[in-house]
Each structure stands twice: as structure tokens, then as C-alpha cells.
C-alpha positions in Angstrom: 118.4 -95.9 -101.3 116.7 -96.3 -98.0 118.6 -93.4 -96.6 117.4 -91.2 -99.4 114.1 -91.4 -99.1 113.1 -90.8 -95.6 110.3 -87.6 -95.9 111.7 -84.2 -95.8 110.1 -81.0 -97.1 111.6 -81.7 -99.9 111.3 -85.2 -100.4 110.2 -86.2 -104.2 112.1 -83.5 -105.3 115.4 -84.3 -107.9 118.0 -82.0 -108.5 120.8 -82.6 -110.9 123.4 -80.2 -109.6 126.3 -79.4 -112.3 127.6 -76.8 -110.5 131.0 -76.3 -108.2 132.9 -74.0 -105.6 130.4 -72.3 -103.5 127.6 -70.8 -104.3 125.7 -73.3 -106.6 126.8 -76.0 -103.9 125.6 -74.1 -101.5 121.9 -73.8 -102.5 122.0 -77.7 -103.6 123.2 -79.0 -100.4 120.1 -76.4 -98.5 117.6 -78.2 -100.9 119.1 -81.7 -99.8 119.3 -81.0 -96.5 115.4 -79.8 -96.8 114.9 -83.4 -98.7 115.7 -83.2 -102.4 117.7 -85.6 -104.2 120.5 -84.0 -105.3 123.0 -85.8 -107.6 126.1 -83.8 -108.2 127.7 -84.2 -111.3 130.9 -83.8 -111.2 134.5 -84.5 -113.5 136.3 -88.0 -113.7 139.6 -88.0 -111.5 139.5 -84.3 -110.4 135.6 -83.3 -109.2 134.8 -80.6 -107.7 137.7 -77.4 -107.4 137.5 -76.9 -104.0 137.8 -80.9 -103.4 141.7 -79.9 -104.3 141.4 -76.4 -102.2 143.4 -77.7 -98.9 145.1 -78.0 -96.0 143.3 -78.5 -94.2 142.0 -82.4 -95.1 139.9 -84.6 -93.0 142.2 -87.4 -91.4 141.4 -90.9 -91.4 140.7 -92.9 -88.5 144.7 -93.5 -88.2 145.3 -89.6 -88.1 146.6 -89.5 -92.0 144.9 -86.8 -93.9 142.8 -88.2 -96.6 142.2 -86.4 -100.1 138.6 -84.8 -98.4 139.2 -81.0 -98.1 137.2 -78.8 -95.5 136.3 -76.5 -97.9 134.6 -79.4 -100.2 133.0 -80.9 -97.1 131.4 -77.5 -95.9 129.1 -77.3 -98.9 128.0 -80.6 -100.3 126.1 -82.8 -97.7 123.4 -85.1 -98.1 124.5 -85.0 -102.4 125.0 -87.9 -104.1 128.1 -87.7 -106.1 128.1 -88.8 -110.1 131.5 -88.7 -112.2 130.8 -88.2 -115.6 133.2 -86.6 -118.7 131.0 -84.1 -120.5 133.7 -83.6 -122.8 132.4 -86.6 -124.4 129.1 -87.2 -126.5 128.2 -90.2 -124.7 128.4 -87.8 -121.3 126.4 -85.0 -122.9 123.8 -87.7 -123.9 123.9 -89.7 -120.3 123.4 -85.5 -118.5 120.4 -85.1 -120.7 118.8 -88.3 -119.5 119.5 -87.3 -116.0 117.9 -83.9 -116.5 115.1 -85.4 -118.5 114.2 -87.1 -115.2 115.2 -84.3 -112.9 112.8 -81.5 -111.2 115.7 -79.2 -111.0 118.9 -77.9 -112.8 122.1 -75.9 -111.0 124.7 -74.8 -113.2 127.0 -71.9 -112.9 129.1 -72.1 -115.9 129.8 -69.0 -118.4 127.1 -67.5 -120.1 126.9 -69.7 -123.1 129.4 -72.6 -121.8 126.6 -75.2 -121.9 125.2 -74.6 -125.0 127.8 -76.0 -127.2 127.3 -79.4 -124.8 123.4 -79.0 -125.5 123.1 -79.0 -121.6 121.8 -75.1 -122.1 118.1 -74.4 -120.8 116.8 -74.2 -124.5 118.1 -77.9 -125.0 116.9 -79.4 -122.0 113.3 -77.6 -121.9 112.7 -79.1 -125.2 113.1 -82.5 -123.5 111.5 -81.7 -120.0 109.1 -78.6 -120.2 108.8 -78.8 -116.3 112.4 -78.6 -115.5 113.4 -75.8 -113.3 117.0 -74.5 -114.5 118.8 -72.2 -112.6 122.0 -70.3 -113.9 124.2 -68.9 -111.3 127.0 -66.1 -112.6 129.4 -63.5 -111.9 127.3 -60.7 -113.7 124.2 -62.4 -115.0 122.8 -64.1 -118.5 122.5 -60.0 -119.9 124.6 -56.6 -119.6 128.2 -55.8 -121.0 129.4 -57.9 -118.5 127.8 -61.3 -119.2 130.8 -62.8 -120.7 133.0 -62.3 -117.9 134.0 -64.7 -115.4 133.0 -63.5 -112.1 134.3 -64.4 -108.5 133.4 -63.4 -104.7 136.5 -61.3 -104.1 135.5 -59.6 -107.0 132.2 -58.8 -106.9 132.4 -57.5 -102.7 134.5 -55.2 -104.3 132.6 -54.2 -107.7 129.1 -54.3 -105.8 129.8 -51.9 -102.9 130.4 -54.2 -100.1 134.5 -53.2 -99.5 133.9 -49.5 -99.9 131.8 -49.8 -96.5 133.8 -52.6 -94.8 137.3 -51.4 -93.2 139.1 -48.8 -90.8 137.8 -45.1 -91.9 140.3 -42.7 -94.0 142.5 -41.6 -92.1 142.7 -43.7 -89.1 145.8 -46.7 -89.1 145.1 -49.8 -90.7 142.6 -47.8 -93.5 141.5 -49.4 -96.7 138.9 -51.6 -97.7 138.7 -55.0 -96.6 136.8 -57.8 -97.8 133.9 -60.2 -95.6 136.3 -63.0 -93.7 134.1 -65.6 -95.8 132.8 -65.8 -99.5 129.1 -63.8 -98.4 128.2 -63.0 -102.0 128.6 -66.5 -102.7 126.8 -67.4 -99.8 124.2 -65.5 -100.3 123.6 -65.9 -104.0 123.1 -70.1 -102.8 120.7 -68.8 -100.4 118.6 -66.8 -103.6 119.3 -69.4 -105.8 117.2 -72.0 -103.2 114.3 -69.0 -102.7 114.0 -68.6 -106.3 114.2 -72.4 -107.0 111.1 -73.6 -104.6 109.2 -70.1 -106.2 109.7 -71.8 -109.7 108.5 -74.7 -107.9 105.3 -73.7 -106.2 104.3 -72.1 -109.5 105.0 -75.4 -111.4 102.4 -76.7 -109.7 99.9 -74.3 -110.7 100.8 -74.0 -114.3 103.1 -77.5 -115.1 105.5 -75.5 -116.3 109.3 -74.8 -115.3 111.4 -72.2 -116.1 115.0 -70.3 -116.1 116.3 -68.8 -113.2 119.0 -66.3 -113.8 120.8 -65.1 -110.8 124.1 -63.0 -110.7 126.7 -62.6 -108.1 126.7 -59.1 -108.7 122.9 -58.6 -108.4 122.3 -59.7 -105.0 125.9 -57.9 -103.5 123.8 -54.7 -104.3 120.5 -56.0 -103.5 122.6 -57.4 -100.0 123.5 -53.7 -99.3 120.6 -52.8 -97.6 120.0 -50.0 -95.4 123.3 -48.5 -96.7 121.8 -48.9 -100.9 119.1 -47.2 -99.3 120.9 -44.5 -97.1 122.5 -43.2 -100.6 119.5 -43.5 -102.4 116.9 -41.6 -100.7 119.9 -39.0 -98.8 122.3 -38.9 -102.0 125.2 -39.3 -99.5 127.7 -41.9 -100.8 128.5 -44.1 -97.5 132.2 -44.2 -96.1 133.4 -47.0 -94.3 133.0 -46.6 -90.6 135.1 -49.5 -89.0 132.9 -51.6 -86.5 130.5 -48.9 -86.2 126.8 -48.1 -87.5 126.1 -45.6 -89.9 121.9 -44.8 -88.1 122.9 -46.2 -84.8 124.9 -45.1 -81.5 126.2 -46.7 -80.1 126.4 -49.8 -82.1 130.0 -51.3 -82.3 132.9 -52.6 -80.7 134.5 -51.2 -77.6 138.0 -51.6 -75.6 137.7 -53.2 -72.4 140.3 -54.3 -69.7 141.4 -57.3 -71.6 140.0 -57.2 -75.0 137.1 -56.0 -77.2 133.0 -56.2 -76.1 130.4 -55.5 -78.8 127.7 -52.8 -77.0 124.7 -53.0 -79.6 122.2 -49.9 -78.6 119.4 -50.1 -80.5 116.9 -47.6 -78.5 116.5 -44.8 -76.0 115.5 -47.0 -73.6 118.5 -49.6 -74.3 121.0 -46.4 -74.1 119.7 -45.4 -70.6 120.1 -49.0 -69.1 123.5 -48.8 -70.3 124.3 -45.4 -68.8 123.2 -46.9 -65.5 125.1 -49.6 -66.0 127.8 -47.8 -66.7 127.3 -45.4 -63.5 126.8 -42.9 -65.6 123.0 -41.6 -65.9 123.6 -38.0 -66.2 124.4 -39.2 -70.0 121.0 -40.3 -70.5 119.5 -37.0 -70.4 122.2 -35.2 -71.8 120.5 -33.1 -75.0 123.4 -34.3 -77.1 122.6 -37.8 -76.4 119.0 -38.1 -75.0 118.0 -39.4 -78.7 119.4 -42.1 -81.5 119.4 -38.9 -84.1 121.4 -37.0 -81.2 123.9 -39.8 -80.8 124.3 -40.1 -84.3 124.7 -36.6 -84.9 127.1 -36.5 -81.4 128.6 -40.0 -82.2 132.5 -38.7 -82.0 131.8 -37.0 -78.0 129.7 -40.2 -77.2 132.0 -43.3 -78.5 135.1 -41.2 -76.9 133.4 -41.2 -73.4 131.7 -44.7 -73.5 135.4 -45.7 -74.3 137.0 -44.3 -71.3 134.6 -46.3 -69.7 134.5 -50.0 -70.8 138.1 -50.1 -70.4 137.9 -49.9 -66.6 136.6 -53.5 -66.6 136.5 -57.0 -68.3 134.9 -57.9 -71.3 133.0 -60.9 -68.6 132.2 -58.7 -66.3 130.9 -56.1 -69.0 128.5 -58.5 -70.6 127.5 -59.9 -67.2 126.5 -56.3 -66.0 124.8 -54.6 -69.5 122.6 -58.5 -69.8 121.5 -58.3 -66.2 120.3 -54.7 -67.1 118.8 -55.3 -70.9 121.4 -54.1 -72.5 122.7 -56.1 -76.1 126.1 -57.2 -76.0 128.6 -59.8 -76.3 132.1 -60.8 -76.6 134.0 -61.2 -80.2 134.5 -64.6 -80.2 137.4 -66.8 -81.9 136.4 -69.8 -83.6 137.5 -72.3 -81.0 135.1 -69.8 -78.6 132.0 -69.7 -81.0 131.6 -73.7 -80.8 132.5 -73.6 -76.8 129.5 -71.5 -76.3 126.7 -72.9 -74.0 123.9 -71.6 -76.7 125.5 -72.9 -79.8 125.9 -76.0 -77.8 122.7 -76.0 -76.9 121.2 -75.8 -80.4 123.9 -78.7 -81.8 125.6 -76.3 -84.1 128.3 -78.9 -84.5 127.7 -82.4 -85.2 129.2 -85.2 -87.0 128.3 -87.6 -89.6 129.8 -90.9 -90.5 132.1 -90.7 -93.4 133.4 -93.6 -95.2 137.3 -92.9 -95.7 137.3 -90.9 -92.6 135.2 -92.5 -89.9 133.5 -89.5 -88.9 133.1 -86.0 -89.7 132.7 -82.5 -88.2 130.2 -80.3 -90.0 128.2 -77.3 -89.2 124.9 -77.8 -88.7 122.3 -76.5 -91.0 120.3 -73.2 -89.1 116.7 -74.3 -90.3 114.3 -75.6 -87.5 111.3 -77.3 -88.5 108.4 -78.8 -86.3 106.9 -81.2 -89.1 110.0 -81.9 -91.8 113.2 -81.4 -89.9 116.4 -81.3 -91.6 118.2 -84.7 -91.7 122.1 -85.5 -91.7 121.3 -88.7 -94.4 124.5 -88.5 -96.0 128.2 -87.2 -95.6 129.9 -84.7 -98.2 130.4 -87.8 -101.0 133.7 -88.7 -102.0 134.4 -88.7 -105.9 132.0 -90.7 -107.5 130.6 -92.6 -105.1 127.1 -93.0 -106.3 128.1 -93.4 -110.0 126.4 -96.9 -110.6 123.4 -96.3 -107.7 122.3 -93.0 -109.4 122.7 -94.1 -113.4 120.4 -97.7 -111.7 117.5 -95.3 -110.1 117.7 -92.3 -112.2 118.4 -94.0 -115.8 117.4 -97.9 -115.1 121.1 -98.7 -116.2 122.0 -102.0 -114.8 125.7 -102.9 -113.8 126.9 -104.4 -116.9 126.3 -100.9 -118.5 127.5 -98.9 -116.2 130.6 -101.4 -116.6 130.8 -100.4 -120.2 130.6 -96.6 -119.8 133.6 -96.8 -117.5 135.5 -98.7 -119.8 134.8 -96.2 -122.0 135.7 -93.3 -119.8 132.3 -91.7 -120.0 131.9 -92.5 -116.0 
């Protein structure tokens, strides 16, 4: 338990974690990474979905892939994982004692789905007034659309975020196209873990915890932005645009000699450094395009003659020309380019953590720097049940012979 209780932000803090995929994972493993004990519950034999979402699978130390997918392993480190059947009374009655002695509840199951277990906020507030429970869902505990089941591909779609992402009508390759990764689900872990240590800090004024509903579809819209904002306040419904900006020129990608180069203008000043960069400074005081409201209003003229441009030369020895002069920009990387980079390097974006069918393995680092309470690497993504007895010993005082008997049971 050693490893568990070195000090973190979060240190102290439990979390019984009963939900799976992504975005419930995602805001348990932030809170464990921060320090929380997070115990993630998960079903005999099968676990987690996305443990079976592969290839690809981590390898062993002999090169065989191993039953460990990448997608599991991105989302659940530092968790301590707990196999127990809820379809069962005795598992019911073993996840109330957990959350009896937990700070904090995830769960994103269907509105409803818990109740019938009496693992529902009502059931488990009556036995822990200070538990925090959070409820993560497609569409929220409320609205016509409670009921249904709700997933990221979805609800980029439903919420907004495909009608501005894509080529523009018109041009080849039109049509909406979703985010590369699951962002609404990311996002919604990211809310979930604001809104979890907000229930928190007011627990400690007033002792008591509290339910937490957030919905998938919610934060899409509230993730819109500047573009929500754009059609509320100037009633114009925004189009998709491609790479480009809808209140910035230029701001987007742009052909070069050997590839594609991200120019990223967000001033006056910027766009004259670039004209002289570009050997052209007669642009710079040009009426049309003197001003960001002139560009934008010229954008077609602009983007047409900037392109005509950037393709005389190298995406290298663009960027090495616009940074020596102030201006943003930057290549669009590939994967095995974003981890090459000498400033991702830098800031150990990549590390690796022992793993105990594996050896060792790659993760992405978590982004949060902290002076006082760093985040620490304690523990890799856990395989299926590996904490069973260790947790049901700290958590519920259950000594070995016990835990012996609920597995011959099949509870655990």
C-alpha cells in the first residue's frame, strides 16, 4: 500500500470508480494521477469494454501481445482494479460497503440502471451523506432524451461539433467529419474532475456531498465556444470552413514545397511580420488587408495570394523564417513526429511505467505541472482484478479467508 500513499494533491481522497470506456475513466484516472485512491470496479472475466477494444495490445517482454489493449491502458493509470459481479446480491451489498467508505462515486450507466442494484445516489446517500456521486451520460439525468444511450460519435454530431468540422460545401472531399479522437468524451472526464473537487471544496464547508449530473451532450455545446457564441449574438448559423478560422485571417493551413505548414496570425502586428517574411510588405498596408476585420472580410483574395507564396519553399524553411520574425506557425505533425519533437521531449510527454505481464509500458504523460504536489506514475493501467483481495483488506477489513469465500462464490 506503500505506493499508494505517497502525498499528492489528492492524497486522502477515495474514489470508487464504476464507470468504463472513456469518459468516466478519464476523469478517475486525472484524480489518481492528482493522488486519490481510485478503485475501479469492474466485471469478473470480461472488465472493462475497451480492455477487449484491440489491436493493438501491449507485448510481453518476449514480443507476444498480451490481453492489455492500448485503448484500456490510455485511460486508467494509477487505479486499483476490483472484480466484482453486481449481478449478484452479495456484489451489490460488497459495492455499498465500498462506497460507504469512499469520498467519491463515478458511474456512467443509463439513467436509472443503478437503481434496481440500490447503487443509485438516493441509496448510497442514505448510507454516506458526504459521498460525492457523479453520473456521467449521453444526454443527462432530465430531458426527452434521458433514456437514451448516448455515445461520442453521436453526440459530435447531435451537439454541433461535425456541422463546423470538414471541407466547405462545395469544395472536394465536403461533408462533415468527426474529431480524430473521442473530444466529447474527453472533455466531459475533464468536467466530471472540475465539478468533482467543487463538490469537494464545498464538503468541507458544509459536510455534505452531493449529485453531480453531467451529460455528454451538455458540454459538446458548452465546448462550442466562440462559434455558440458567433450564432448567438450574430444569428448566423456557422458553416464549416476546413482548416480555417471563422474571426481570424489568416489562421489555417497552407501548401508548401513539400507539404502543409500551419500560419496562425492572430494580430496586425503578427500579419505584417509575416508579409516581410514573405517579401511581400506592400500587403501589410493594403486597405483590404491592413486589419483582422479587413482580412476576414477579404479572406478569399488574401488565403489565394499567401498560397501562391508558401508553396515556393519548404515547410522547414517556412517555420524557420516566420519564428525568427515572430510569426506563429508550425508543421502538421504525424504521430511518430509529435513524440520526436525536441519540446515534447523536453517536457517527458512520453514515459514508461513498469507493468507486470508486460515489463514495461508506454504511456502519455499527464499535462498538469505542479511545484508542491506533482503528479506521480504509482501504478500501471491494472490488469483484471489485480487488487481484488488488497482493496476488499484496506477498504472493507476483509481478511484472506473471506475474500477466499466470495470467490468461491463468484461474487469476486
Amino acid at each position: 500500500m506503500d505506493e499508494f500513499m505517497r502525498q499528492g494533491a489528492l492524497s486522502g481522497l477515495r474514489v470508487l470508480d464504476l464507470s468504463r470506456v472513456l469518459a468516466g475513466p478519464w476523469a478517475s484516472q486525472l484524480l489518481a494521477d492528482l493522488g486519490a485512491d481510485v478503485v475501479k470496479v469492474e466485471r469478473p472475466r470480461a472488465g472493462d469494454d475497451t480492455r477487449a477494444w484491440g489491436p493493438p495490445w501491449l507485448s510481453d517482454a518476449e514480443g507476444k501481445p498480451t490481453s492489455e489493449s492500448a485503448y484500456y491502458l490510455s485511460a486508467n493509470r494509477n487505479k486499483r482494479s476490483v472484480t466484482i459481479d453486481m449481478a449478484q446480491a452479495e456484489g451489490q451489498a460488497l459495492i455499498r460497503q465500498l462506497a460507504s467508505q469512499a469520498d467519491i462515486v463515478l458511474e456512467n450507466f443509463k439513467v436509472g440502471g443503478l437503481a434496481r442494484y440500490g447503487l443509485d445516489y438516493a441509496s448510497l446517500c442514505a448510507i454516506n451523506p458526504r459521498l460525492i456521486y457523479c453520473s456521467i451520460t449521453g444526454f443527462g439525468q432530465t430531458g426527452p432524451y434521458a433514456a437514451r444511450a448516448g455515445y461520442d460519435f453521436l453526440i459530435q454530431g447531435m451537439g454541433g461539433l461535425m456541422s463546423l468540422t470538414g471541407r466547405p460545401d462545395g469544395s472536394p472531399g465536403e461533408g462533415p467529419v468527426k474529431v480524430g479522437v473521442a473530444l466529447t468524451d474527453i472533455m466531459t472526464g475533464l468536467y466530471s474532475t472540475v465539478a468533482v473537487l467543487a463538490a469537494v471544496a464545498h464538503r468541507e464547508r458544509s459536510g455534505r456531498g452531493q449529485h453531480i449530473d453531467l451529460a455528454l451532450l451538455d458540454v459538446q455545446i458548452a465546448a462550442l465556444a466562440n462559434q455558440a457564441a458567433n450564432y448567438l449574438i450574430g444569428g448566423e448559423v456557422p458553416r464549416r470552413m476546413g482548416n480555417a478560422h471563422p474571426n481570424i485571417v489568416p489562421y489555417q493551413d497552407f501548401p508548401t514545397a513539400d507539404g502543409y505548414m500551419i500560419i496562425a496570425v492572430g494580430n496586425d502586428s503578427q500579419f505584417a511580420n509575416l508579409c516581410e517574411a514573405l517579401d511581400r510588405p506592400q500587403w501589410a498596408r493594403d486597405a483590404r488587408f491592413r486589419t483582422n476585420p479587413q482580412r476576414v472580410k477579404h479572406r478569399d483574395e488574401l488565403v489565394e495570394a499567401l498560397r501562391g507564396v508558401t508553396l515556393t519553399r519548404t515547410t522547414a524553411q517556412w517555420v524557420s523564417m516566420l519564428e525568427a520574425r515572430g510569426v506563429p506557425c508550425g508543421p502538421i505533425n504525424r504521430m511518430d513526429q509529435v513524440f520526436a519533437d525536441p519540446q515534447v521531449q523536453a517536457r517527458t510527454m512520453r514515459l514508461e511505467m513498469s507493468h507486470p505481464v508486460a515489463g514495461k509500458v508506454p504511456l502519455v504523460a499527464n499535462p498538469i505541472r505542479m511545484s508542491e504536489t506533482p503528479v506521480q506514475y504509482r501504478h500501471a493501467p491494472p490488469t483484471l482484478g489485480e487488487h481484488t483481495e488488497a482493496v476488499l483488506g484496506e477498504w472493507l477489513a476483509l481478511d484472506a479467508p473471506q475474500v477466499a469465500a466470495l470467490r468461491g462464490r463468484g461474487v469476486v
